[in-house]
N, C-alpha and C positions, 0 to 999 in steps of 0.2 A: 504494500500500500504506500509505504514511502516511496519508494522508486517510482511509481504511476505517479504519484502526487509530483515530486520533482520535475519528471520528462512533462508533467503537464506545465508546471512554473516555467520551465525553459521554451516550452512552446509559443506560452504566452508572451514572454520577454522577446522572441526570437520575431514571431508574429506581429508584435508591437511595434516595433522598431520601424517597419515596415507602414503601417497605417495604426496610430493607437485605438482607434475605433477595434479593430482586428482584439488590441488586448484587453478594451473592458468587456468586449463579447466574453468571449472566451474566461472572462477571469469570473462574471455574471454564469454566467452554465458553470462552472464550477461550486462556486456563491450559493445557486438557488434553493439547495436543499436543505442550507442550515438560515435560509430567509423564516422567521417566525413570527415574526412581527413587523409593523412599517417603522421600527426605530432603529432595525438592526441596517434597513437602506438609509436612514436618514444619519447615521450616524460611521457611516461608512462611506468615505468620497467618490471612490470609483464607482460603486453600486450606484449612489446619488444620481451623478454623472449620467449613467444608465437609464437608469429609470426617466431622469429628466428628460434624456434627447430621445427616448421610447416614445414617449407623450409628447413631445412636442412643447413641450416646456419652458419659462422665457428661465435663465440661470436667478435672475431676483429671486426666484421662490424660495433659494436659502437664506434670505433675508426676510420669508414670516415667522410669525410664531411658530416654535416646533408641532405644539398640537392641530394647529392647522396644515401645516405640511404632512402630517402622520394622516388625518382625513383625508387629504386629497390622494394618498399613498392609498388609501382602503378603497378610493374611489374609484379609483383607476386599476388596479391592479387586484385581482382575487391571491391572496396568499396561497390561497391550497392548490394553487392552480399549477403551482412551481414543484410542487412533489410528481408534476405528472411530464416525463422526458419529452414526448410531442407538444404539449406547451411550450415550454422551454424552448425547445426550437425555434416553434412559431416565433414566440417572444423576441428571440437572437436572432431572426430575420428583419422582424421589423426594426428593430435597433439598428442592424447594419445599411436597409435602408436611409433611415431618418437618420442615421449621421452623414453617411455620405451626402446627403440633400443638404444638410444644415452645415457641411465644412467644404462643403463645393469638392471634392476630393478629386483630385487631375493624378493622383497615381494608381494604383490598384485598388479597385474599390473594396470595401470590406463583403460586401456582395460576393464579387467572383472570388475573395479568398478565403470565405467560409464556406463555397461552393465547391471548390476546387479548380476554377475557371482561371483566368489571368494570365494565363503562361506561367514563368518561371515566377511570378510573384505568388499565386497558388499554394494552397497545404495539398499539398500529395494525397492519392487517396491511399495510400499506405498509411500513411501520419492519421489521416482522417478513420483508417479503419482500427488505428495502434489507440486512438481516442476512444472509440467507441468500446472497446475492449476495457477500459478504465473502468473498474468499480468502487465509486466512493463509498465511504461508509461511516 
């Protein structure tokens, strides 16, 4: 479980580098399954981050009130929804979307390298199936 956890940390750095959108995906699908409440996103930057450009979100909104960002977090997002891995996905679709929309992205979109698409900027479908093989726990 260490080693999977590792090769996934290096993925994500390695991925990142590349498009960061690429590493808060990837670091979010990681994240989702110990998300239990809207504080554990709000009090966590990258996940924030995430969640923000998921929804379309203006960045002020870390400047309300915590309990009204924790609402708007229930509002928008079903928590249980994230214990389920084809959510998840979905979720890390539209995210890599709506960043690329919202950072105008002119090098490899996070799209084709969550996809496998890109060319050489692409996650292999090796890496991609070495991923799926990951068991968190």
């Amino acid at each position: 479980a260490t080693q999977d956890l590792y090769v996934r940390q290096m993925l994500e750095t390695q991925q990142g580098e590349e498009n960061p959108g690429v590493r808060l995906a990837l670091y979010f699908e990681r994240m989702s399954d110990s998300i239990t409440d809207p504080y554990v996103i709000l009090g966590d930057e990258a996940l924030m981050e995430f969640f923000r450009v998921t929804y379309s979100l203006p960045a002020e909104i870390g400047n309300m009130d915590v309990d009204r960002q924790a609402k708007i977090v229930e509002s928008k997002l079903d928590l249980e929804d994230l214990a389920d891995p084809e959510k998840v996905r979905k979720l890390v679709q539209r995210f890599t979307i709506m960043y690329d929309l919202e950072n105008s992205v002119n090098t490899a979109s996070a799209v084709s390298i969550m996809s496998g698409g890109g060319g050489s900027a692409g996650i292999s479908s090796d890496t991609l199936w070495a991923l799926s093989q990951i068991r968190m726990s």
